[in-house]
N, C-alpha and C positions, 0 to 999 in steps of 0.2 A: 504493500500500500504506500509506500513511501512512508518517508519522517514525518511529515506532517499530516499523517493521515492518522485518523480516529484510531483510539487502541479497543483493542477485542474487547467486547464486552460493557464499554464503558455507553455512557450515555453520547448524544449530539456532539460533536467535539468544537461547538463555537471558534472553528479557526482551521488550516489545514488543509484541504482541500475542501472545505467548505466556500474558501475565498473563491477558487475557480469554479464552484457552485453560483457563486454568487455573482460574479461577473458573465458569466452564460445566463443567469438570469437577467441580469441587468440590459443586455441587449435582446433576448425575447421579449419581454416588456414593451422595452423603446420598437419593437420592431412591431408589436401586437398593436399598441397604442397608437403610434405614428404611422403607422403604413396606409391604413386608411384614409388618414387626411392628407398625407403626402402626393396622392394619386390624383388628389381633384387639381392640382396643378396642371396635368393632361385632357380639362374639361374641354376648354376652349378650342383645341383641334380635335379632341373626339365631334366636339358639335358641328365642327365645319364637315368632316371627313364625313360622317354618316348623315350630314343632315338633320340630326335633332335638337332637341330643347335640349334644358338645364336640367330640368327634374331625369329626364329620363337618361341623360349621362349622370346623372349624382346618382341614381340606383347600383352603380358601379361601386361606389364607397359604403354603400346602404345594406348591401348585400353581402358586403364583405364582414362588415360589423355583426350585422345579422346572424353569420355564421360564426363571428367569434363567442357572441356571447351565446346564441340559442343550441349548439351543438355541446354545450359543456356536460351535459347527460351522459352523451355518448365517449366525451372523452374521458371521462370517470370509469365506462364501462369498461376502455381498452387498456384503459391503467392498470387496472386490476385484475385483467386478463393478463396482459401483455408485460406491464412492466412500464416505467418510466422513458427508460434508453429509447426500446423499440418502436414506441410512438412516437416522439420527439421526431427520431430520425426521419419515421417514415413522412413526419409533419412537414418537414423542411424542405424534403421529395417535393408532395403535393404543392408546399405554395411556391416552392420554384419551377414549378412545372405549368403551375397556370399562370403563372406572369409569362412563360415563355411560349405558350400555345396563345394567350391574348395577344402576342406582339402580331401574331397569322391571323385575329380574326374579321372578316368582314362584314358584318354585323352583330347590332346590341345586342340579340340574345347572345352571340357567342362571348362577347364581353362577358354576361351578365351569369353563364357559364363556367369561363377559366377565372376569368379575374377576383368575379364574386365568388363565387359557392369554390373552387378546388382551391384558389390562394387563400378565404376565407377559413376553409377547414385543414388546413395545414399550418396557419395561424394557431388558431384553436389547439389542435395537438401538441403545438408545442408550448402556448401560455399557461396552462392547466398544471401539467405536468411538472413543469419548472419551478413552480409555486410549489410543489408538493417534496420537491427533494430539497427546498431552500427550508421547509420544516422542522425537514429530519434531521439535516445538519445544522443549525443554529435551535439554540432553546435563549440561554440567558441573551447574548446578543441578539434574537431575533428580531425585536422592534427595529433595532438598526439596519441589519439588513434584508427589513422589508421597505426601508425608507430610500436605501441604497438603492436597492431594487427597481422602487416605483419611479426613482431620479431618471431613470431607460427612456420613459415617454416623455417627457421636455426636450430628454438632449435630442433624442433622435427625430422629433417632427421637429423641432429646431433645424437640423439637419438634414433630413430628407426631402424638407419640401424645396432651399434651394437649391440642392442639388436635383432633384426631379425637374426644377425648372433649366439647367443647366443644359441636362441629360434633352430635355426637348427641344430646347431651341437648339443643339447641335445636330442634333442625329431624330429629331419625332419623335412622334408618341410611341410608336413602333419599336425603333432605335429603345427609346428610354426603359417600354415595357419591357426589352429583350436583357437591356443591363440589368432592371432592378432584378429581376427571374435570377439573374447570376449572385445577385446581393444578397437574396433568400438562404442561399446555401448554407452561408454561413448559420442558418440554424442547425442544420446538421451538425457544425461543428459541435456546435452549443450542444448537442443533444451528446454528445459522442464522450463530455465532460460529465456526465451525469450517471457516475456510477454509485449507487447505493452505499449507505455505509455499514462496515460488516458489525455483525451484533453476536449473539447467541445462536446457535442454529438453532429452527425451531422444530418444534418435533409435531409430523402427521398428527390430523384429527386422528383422535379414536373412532375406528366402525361402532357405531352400537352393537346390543348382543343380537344378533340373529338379522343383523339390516347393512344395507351399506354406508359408508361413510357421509357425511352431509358436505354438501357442496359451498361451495363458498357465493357467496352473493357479489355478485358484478357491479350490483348499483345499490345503496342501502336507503331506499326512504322512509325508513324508522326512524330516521333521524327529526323528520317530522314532527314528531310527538316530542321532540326536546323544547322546553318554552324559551326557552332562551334565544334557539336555533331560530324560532318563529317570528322573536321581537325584533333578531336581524335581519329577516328578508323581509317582514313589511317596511323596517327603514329603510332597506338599499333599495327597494320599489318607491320610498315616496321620493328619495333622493332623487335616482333617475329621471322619475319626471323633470326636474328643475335643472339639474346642478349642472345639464349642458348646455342649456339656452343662451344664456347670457353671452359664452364664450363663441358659441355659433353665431348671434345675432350683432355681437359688439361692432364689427366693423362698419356694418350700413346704419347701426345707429349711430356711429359718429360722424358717417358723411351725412345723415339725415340733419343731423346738428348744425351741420354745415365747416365740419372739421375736413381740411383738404386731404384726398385719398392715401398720399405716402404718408402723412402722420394719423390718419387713420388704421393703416394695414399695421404700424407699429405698434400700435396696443396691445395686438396679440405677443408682438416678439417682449413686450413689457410682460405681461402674464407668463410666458413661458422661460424667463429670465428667474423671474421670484418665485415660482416652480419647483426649478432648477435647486434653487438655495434649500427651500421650505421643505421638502421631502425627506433628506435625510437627516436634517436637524430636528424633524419632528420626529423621526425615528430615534435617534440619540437620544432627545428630550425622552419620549413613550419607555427607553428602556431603564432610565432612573427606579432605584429600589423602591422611591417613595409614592411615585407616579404609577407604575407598572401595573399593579393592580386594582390601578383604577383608569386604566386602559378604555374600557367603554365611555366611561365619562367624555374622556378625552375626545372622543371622536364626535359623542353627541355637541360638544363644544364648538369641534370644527364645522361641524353641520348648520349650527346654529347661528355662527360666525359669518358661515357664507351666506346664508340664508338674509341674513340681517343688511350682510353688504349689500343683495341685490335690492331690497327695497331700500334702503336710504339711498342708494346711486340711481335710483329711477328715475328722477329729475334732473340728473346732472346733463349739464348739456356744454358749458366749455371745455377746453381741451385740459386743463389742469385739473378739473374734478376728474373726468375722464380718466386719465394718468392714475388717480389717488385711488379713483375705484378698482384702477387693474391691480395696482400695487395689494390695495386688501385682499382682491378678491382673487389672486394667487397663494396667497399666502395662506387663505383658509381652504383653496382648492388643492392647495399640497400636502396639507395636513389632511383631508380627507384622502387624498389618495394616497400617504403612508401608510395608515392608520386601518382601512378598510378590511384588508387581508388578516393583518395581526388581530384584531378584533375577532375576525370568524377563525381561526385557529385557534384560539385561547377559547373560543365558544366550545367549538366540538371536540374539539383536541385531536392530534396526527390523525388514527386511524380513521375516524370518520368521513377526512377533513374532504379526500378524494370527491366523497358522492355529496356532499354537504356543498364545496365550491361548485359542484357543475351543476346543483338545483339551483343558487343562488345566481348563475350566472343566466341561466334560462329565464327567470325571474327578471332580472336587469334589460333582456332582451327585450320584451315584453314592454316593460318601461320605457326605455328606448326609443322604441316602434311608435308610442304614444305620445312621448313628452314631445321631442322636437318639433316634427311633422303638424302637431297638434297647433304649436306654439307659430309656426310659420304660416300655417292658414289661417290663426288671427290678425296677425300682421299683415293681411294681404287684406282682410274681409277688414279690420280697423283701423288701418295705415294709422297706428298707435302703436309707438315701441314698449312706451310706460305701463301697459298694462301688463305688459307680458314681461316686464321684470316683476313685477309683483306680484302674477301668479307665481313666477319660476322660484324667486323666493320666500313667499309662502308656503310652497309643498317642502322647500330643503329645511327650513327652519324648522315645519311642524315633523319631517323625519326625527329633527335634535333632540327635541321635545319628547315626542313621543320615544327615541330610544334610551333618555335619560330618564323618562318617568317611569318609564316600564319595568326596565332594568334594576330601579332601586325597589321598586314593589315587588318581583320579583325574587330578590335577593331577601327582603325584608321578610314575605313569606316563609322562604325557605329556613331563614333564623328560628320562628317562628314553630315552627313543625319540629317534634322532635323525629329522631332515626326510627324508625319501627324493624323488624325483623328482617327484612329485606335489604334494610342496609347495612344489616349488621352479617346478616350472612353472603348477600350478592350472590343469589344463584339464578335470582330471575333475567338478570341481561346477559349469564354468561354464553349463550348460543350467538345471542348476538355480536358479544365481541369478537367469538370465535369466528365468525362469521366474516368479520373485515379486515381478515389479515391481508396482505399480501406478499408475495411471491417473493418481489425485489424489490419494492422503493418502499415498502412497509413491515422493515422487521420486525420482531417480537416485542424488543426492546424499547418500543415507541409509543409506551402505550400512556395514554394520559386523561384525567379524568374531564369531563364536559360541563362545568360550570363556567360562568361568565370570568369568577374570578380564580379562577384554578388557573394562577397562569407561570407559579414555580415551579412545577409537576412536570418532569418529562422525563421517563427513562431512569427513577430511583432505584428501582428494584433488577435492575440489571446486571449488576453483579452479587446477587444474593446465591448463593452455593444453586438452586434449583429454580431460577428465574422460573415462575408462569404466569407471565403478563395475560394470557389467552385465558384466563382462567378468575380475571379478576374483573368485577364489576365496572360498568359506567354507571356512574351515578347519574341521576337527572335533576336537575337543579335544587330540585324542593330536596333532595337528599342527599346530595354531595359533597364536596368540599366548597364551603363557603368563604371561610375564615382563615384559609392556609390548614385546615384540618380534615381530616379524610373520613370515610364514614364511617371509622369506629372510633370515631374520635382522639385519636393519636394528632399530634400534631405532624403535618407533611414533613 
């Protein structure tokens, strides 16, 4: 394994080859995030080339998105089939293979084909995954290198979109689709970096007496029933709605203002500067001892922060308020996208985390589909920008709200309730856990319990003479570990 690889047995090794973990994430990310908006740069000669509108080449980007977030199901399922590596690789295949068949095609639907749906779900295979081995390798520093992480989509549509513009006015759309297809690969590489970290061997289910052994579950929506898990996806639904408007809308609202187009387009490079900074210092900040487990808080904060920027900036209309609102309202758009991930990982903890990210992200899909599209055909029927920051900031605020009030009753509850027999014995989820093992990106050793605030728990019992993490309870919130204490009341 090399020197700086995890020792036998031991828990996450926060460092080691975690770091080239992290850096292979840090560019899926920026490739997942950015690649999409990078591509509407090639709008204006698809419209001439084929003859269409705006809307119907923006389905290019649409689609692509569509598949990042609405496929996440599926790529939960090959995870746990297949393995981390396998998919990855095969991800990086698919989206360079459909930038490279889009640069041949001579109509939208074949766009809407290679570019959308095969670059979109190759996309997808490889963001998913990547999040899922950047778990297993970081525990104590993981706030920070999820903030590391999320720092990928600033710098890279920073990056990609003038270079896409570069790429076309030298060589076409054509030309440009053929290079970026070559650009893709480099997720392979990324993928190629992603080898599991060794733990315990884990030893075959037991057959029961007289049946055969029990299969392992590909996708677990048990997870469902976690309330915890529940209070997260209706805030990342209410967020969606809003949290991408503003940044989609900002620029025609500042020519609408009558701000001149080049220091218009610059707002967004302001936004995506203070990004850049806000991302990993909110991960630094999130993994403080004192802050860490109150890690939810933190994000309802962010939420509520952006939320708030978008209605006080709804009025602004010179070029200096304008500036001040990007300056905010990056800074609480970076903290929501540190914070997001490490949030729903400390919710479900590792084993889950697989089928738990790809409901939430089908979820988001959903939102998606709704928020923006929604939000633009008001602006067309109310040639009014101001309302539609105060919807978009209304739905992200009342997410804040709603996931810090929930959360604390929730929690409060669960004090509340003593342990009954089930928590003290844990036999009732043990099928289940058994259940979400996997193969290679989810050893034995990874096992961690699923409360909001269980978030020092990863991987203790690892080196105990007969490790069987497969054998030990997931609490559910009203019975868990609350308090840094586990459900027999031992302290973690």
């Amino acid at each position: 394994m090399g020197a700086g690889g995890p020792r036998r047995g031991a828990g996450p090794p926060d460092g080691g080859w975690g770091w080239v973990v992290l850096g292979a994430c840090f560019v899926i990310t920026g490739f997942a995030y950015g690649f999409p908006k990078a591509v509407s740069v090639f709008f204006r000669e698809l419209k001439r080339d084929f003859g269409a509108g705006y809307s119907d080449t923006a389905w290019v980007s649409s689609i692509m998105l569509a598949m990042l977030y609405g496929t996440g199901p599926l790529s939960s399922i090959l995870v746990t089939r297949f393995g981390c590596r396998p998919v990855m690789l095969a991800g990086g295949l698919l989206a360079s293979a459909g930038m490279i068949l889009a640069s041949f095609a001579s109509r939208l639907l074949e766009l809407y084909l290679t570019a959308g749906v095969l670059t979109g779900l190759g996309l997808a295979l490889n963001f998913q995954p990547s999040l899922i081995m950047l778990g297993l390798y970081f525990e104590r520093r993981r706030p920070l290198a999820n903030g590391l992480a999320a720092a990928g989509s600033p710098v890279f549509l920073s990056t990609l979109s003038p270079l896409g513009q570069l790429l076309g006015e030298r060589f076409g759309w054509r030309g440009g689709f053929l290079l970026f297809g070559g650009l893709l690969l480099h997720c392979c590489a990324c993928g190629a970096v992603m080898r599991p970290p060794p733990g315990p061997p884990t030893r075959p289910d037991p057959a029961p007496p007289g049946g055969r052994a029990r299969r392992r579950r590909l996708l677990d929506v048990a997870v469902c029933t976690d309330r915890a898990f529940v209070v997260y996806v209706i805030t990342k639904f209410l967020m969606a709605l809003g949290l991408f408007v503003p940044a989609i809308l900002l620029v025609n609202y500042a020519k609408d203002a009558g701000v001149p187009d080049a220091e218009a387009a610059f707002l967004l490079s302001i936004v995506g500067f203070v990004d850049i900074v806000a991302r990993p210092a909110c991960g630094a900040l999130a993994g403080l001892g004192r802050l860490r487990p109150h890690v939810p808080y933190l994000f309802s904060l962010a939420l509520l922060a952006n939320g708030l920027t978008d209605l006080i900036s709804a009025r602004a209309r010179s070029y200096g308020t304008l500036v001040a609102f990007c300056i905010a309202f990056g800074l609480s758009y970076g903290m929501v996208g540190a914070l997001q991930f490490e949030v729903l990982m400390a919710t479900v903890g590792a084993p889950r985390f697989p089928s738990a990210l790809g409901l939430v992200l089908l979820v988001e899909a959903v939102a998606v589909l709704i928020g923006p599209p929604s939000a633009g055909r008001l602006v067309d029927a109310l040639k009014n920008y101001e309302i539609i920051f105060y919807l978009a900031g209304s739905e992200v605020a009342l997410a804040g709200v709603f996931m810090a009030v929930t959360t604390y009753c929730c929690l409060r509850c669960s004090k509340d309730i003593p342990s009954g027999p089930s928590a003290e014995g844990g036999s009732s989820d043990t099928e289940d856990v058994e259940a979400e093992r996997d193969s290679e990106p989810m050893p034995a050793s990874t096992e961690e319990p699923g409360s909001l605030e269980a978030l020092e728990v990863l991987n203790l019992r690892a080196g105990s003479p007969e490790p069987e993490p497969e054998e030990e309870a997931v609490p559910e919130l009203g019975h868990g570990s609350v308090d840094g204490h586990d459900a027999r009341g031992q302290k973690a």
